[in-house]
N, C-alpha and C positions, 0 to 999 in steps of 0.2 A: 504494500500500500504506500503510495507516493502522497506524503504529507507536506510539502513543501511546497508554497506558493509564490507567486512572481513578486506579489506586493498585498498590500490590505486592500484595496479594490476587490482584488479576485477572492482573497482570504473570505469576506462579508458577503458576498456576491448576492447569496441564496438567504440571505436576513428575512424577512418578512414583516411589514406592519403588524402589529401589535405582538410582536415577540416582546419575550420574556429577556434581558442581559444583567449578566453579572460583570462590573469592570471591575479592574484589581486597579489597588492605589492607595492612595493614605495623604489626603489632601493632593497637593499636586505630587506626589512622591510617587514615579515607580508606576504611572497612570498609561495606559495603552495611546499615544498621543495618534498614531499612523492609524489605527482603527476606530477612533472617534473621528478623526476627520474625513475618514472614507464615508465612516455614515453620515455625518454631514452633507456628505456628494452625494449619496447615495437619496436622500429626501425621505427618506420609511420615516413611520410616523405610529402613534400612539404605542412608543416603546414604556417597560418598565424596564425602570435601571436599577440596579442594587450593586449600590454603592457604600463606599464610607462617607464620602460626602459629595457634594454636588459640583467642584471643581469652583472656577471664579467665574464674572464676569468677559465672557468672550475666549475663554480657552476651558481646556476640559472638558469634560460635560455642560460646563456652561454656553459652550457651543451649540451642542443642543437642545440647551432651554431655550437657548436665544431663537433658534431656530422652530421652536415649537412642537420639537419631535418628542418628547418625553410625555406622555401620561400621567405616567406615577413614578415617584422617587421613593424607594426603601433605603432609605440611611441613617446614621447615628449623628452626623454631624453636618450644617448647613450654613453658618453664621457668616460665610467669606462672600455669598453670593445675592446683591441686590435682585436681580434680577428672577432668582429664585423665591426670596422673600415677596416683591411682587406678585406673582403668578400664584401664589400660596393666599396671600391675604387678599384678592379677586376670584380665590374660588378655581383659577384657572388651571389648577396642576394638585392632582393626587400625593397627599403624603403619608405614608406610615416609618413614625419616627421610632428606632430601634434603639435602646440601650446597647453601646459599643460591645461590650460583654456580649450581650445576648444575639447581636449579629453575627460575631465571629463564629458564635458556636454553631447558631444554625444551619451557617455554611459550611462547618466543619461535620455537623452530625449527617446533611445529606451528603458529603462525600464518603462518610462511614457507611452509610443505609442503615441511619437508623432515623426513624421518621417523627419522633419529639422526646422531649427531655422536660426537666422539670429545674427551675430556675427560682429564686428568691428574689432577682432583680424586677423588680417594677411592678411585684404586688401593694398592692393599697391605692397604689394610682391609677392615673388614666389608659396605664397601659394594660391593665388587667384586667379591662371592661371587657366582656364575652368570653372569656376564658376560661378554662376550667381549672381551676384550684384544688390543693390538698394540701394537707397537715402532714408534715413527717419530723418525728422526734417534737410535735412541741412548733415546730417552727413552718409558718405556711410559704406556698412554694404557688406557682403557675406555670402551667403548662403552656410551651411552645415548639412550635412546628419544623422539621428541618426545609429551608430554601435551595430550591431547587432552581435552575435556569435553562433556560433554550438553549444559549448558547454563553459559554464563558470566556471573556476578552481578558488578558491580561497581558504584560510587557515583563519579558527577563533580561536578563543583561548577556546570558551567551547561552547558544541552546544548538541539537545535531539535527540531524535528519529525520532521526528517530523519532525526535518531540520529546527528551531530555533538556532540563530546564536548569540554569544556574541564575540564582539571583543576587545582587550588589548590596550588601548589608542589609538596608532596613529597607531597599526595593522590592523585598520580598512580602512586607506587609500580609493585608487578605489576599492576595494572586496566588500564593502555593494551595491555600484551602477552597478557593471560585475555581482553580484548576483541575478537581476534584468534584464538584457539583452542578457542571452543566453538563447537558447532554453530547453537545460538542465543544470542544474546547478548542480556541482560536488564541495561538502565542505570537505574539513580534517580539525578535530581541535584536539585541545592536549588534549580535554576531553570530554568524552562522557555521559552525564546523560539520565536519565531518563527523560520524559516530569512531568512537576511540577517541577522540579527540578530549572530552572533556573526562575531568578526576571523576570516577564512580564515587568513591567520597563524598563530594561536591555536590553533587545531583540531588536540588532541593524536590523535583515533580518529575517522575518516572514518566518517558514517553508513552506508556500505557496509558495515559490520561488526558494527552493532547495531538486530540487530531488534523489540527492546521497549522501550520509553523508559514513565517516569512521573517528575513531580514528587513526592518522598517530603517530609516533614515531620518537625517535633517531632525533629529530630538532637539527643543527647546532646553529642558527643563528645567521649567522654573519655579522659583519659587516664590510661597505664599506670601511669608513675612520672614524680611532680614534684619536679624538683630546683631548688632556691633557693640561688643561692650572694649570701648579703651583705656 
């Protein structure tokens, strides 16, 4: 099987409106930049994204708010993006706001197949409204669902032909656990070897879990906020 694509155009090809996406990233950290801006090109619409958060104003995902492709946003954290706040308090855009915690796992328990677990985060509040609750040991808990995706976009830093994935410190973020929980799983890294090439060691996502590989280019990355202490 020939996993390896020309660019993120052909990579996304077969997306579909109202699919389902998991990006990997952690603010602008480590974010699929070549595969959001494809679907930008690409014009699909009424996506859900599950994210960590919503990227900024005009890059990131905020490319496609701007653009008006996103439905729903599933994420933990939103505060960088006017634009999103907008669209949010006009009613224009879907939110279910996830405790970071309770993100991470759900993407991690659909990569296990296990399909919910039981949590202490965000009982009593608003996030426990419909939920089903239990008591254990004394201490109540709420039940949540594992997150599953159509398809899983994420960025590594060197990866084979195989769909072996190596990720740069903390670009690793959610992309090793979204790599795990979509149905197809769609990688760009900034370097493309051969199989052999990379340490076994090393290998944070077993190409057994990603099905589309491309070399992406022209990375920005930038960042959110820069702090200079002198």
């Amino acid at each position: 099987m020939n996993k390896v694509f020309a660019d993120a155009d052909a990579a996304i090809h077969d997306i579909p409106d109202g699919a389902t996406l998991m990006l990997g990233g952690f603010g602008l950290n480590g974010i699929p930049e070549n595969s959001i801006a494809a679907l930008v090109r690409k014009k699909i619409s009424g996506l859900t994204c599950i994210s960590n958060n919503a990227g900024v104003d005009g890059f990131g995902l905020g490319m496609l708010l701007q653009t008006r492709q996103i439905k729903k946003m599933m994420s933990s954290y939103v505060g960088e993006n006017a634009e999103f706040e907008r669209q949010l308090l006009n009613g224009e855009l879907e939110v279910d706001l996830i405790p970071q915690g309770t993100l991470a796992t759900r993407i991690q328990m659909a990569g296990m197949g296990i399909p919910a677990f039981f949590t202490p985060a965000g009982f009593g509040t608003e996030i426990a409204q419909g939920k089903e609750t239990r008591e254990f040991d004394g201490k109540m808990y709420l039940m949540e669902h594992a997150l599953h995706a159509d398809f899983a976009i994420v960025k590594a830093w060197r990866g084979d032909r195989l769909g072996n994935l190596v990720f740069r410190k903390t670009t690793r973020n959610f992309s090793s656990s979204m790599a795990k929980a979509g149905k197809i799983t769609i990688a760009e890294v900034e370097e493309l070897v051969e199989p052999g090439e990379l340490d076994p060691d090393s290998i944070h996502v077993a190409g057994v879990y990603v099905h589309r590989i491309f070399q992406g280019n022209n990375y920005e990355k930038r960042i959110e906020r820069r702090t200079v202490k002198l």
